[in-house]
Every structure is written in C-alpha cells, then in structure tokens.
C-alpha positions as CSV (number, residue, x, y, z in Angstrom):
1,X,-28.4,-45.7,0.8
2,X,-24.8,-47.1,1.5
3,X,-21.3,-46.2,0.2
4,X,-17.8,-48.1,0.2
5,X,-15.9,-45.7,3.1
6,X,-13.4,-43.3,2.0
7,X,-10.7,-46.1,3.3
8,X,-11.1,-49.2,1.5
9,X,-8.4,-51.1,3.4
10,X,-11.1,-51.2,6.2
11,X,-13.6,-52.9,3.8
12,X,-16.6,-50.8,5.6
13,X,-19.9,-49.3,4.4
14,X,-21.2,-45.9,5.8
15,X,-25.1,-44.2,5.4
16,X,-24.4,-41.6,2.3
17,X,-24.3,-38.4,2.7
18,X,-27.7,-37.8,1.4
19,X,-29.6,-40.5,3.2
20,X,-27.9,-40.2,6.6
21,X,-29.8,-36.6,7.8
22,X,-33.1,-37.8,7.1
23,X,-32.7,-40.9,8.5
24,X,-31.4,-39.1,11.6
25,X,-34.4,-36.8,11.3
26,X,-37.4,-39.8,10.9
27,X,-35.7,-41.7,14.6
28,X,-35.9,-38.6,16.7
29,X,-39.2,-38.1,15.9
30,X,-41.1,-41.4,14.8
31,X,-40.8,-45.1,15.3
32,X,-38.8,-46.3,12.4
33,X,-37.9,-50.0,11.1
34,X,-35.1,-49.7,9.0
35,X,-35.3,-53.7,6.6
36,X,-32.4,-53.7,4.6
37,X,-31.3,-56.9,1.7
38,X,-28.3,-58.6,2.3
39,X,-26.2,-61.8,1.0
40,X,-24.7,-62.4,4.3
41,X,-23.9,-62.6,7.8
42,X,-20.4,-60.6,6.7
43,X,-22.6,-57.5,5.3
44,X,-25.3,-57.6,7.7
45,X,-21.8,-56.7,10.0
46,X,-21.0,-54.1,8.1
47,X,-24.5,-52.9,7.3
48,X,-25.0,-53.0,11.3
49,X,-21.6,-51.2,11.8
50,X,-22.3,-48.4,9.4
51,X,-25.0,-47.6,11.1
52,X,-23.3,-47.4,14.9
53,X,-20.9,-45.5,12.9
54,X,-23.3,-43.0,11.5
55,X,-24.7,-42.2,15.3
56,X,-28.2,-43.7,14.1
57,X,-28.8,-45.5,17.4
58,X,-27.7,-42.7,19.2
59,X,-30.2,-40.4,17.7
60,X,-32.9,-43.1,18.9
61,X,-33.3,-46.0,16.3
62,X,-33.4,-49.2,18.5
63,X,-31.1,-51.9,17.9
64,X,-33.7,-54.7,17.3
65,X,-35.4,-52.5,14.4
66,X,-32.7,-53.0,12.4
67,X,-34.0,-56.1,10.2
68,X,-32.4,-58.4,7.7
69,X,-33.7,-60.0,4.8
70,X,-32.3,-62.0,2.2
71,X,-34.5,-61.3,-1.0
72,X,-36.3,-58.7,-2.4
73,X,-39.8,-60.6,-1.7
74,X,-38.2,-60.9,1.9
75,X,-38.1,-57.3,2.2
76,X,-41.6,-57.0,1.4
77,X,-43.3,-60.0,3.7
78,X,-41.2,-58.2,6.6
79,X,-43.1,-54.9,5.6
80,X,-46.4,-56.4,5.3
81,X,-46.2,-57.8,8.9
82,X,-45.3,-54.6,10.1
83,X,-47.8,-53.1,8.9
84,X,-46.1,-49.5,8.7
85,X,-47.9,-46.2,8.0
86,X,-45.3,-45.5,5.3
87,X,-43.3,-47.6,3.8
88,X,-40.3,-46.3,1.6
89,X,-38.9,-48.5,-0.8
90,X,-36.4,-48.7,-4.0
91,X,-38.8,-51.5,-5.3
92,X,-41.8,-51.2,-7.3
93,X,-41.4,-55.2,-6.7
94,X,-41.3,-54.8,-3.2
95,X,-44.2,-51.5,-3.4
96,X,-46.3,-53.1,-6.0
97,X,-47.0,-56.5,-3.2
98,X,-47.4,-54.1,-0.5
99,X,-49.7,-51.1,-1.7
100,X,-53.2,-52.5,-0.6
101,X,-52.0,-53.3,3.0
102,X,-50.5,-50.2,3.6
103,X,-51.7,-46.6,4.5
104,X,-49.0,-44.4,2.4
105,X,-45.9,-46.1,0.2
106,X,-43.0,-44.2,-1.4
107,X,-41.2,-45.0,-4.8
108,X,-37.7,-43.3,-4.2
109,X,-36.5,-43.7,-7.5
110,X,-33.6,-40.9,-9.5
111,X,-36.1,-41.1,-12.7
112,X,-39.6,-40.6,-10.3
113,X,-41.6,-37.6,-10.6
114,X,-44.6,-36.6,-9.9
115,X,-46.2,-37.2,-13.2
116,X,-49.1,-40.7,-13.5
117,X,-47.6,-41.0,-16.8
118,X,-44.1,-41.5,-15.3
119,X,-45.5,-44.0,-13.0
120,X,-43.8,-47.6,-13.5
121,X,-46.5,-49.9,-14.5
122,X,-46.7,-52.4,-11.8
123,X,-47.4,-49.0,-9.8
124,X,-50.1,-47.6,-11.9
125,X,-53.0,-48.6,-9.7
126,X,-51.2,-47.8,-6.2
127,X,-52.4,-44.4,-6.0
128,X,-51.6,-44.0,-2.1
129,X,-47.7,-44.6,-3.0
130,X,-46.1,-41.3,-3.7
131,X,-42.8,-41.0,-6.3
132,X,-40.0,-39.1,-5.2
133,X,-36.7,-38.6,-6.2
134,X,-34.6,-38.0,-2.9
135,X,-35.7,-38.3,0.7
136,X,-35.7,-34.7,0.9
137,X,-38.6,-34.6,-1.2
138,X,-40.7,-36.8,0.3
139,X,-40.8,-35.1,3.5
140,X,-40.4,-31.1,2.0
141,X,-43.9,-29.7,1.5
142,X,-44.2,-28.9,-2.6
C-alpha cells in the first residue's frame, strides 16, 4: 500500500501507484475507514502525511477515519467494532477473526485466486471473503 518516496533524503512514504486510484475511487463514493499497523508515533506521521500528500482527504476521506493500531490483532478488534460491510485486508490473521461478524471480507493477496483450493487454510470456511489479487479486481466485474 506504501512506498519509500522517490527522495529518500525526505524520509517520506507515499500511497503506491496501484493502490492510490482506488482508494481515491472507494472515498468519493462510500464511507471508508482506512486502519493501518504502525510501530510508532514517527510513522503514524508519515503514514498520515502520505496520505495529505496523495489528495485522499481532499477527495473526501475524513481525517478522524484514519485509524492506528499497533498489532495485527489490533487491526482486527478495530474492524470488528466497526462493523464494516467489507473489509479488505492483507491478513488471513486479521480475515480469519473477522469473517463471521462481517457481511463481505477481501483477501488481497499477489498469490490469491479465485480457486477454493488456493484458499489459505485459516480461510477455508469464510466463504463470504472473496480472494483477489489487486484492488482492481475486487471491484472490476469478472
């Protein structure tokens, strides 16, 4: 989701190109809640600054929905209280904990496919979470 900016001197992180459109896309048209996992008050700046940088408030994410967690399990107890319609995560941790609360979940993973044979195992039984490899294909019709 992040990458190191093109000018390391500055020490920043910006959206990556792949991420950044359809996160643009999902604000202007739904109410989103971005969690994101950090170590530190330091990256939660940068994480925070990356995305003024990247116009994502602009384009109509509020401020406060921009949450911080410091573990993986954090992540997931911020989900569940929530209580999202989707939830898109890079977990099958975080997915795995949150599948029976939630109406739709989404495995983005660069090994996913569509295949139940492919699923990873703590996934198996989640059939309401969806495997993709990219956010462009979870929201392109197949």
């Amino acid at each position: 989701v992040f990458e190191r900016s093109q000018e390391p001197q500055r020490n920043l992180l910006c959206l990556s190109g792949a991420f950044a459109p359809w996160l643009l896309k999902l604000v202007r048209a739904m109410d989103v809640y971005v969690v994101v996992q950090v170590a530190s008050d330091q990256e939660e700046d940068l994480v925070r600054s990356a995305f003024k940088e990247s116009g994502v408030f602009k384009a109509g994410l509020r401020e406060c929905k921009l949450l911080f967690c410091e573990t993986t399990l954090g992540r997931g107890s911020v989900a569940r209280q929530l209580e999202p319609q989707l939830h898109v995560d890079t977990s099958t941790e975080v997915l795995a904990s949150l599948y029976r609360f939630i109406k739709y979940g989404a495995y983005l993973s660069s090994e996913s496919s569509s295949s139940k044979s492919s699923r990873p195992p703590q996934l198996e039984a989640a059939s309401n979470v969806l495997m993709c490899s990219n956010m462009g294909k979870l929201f392109t019709p197949a």
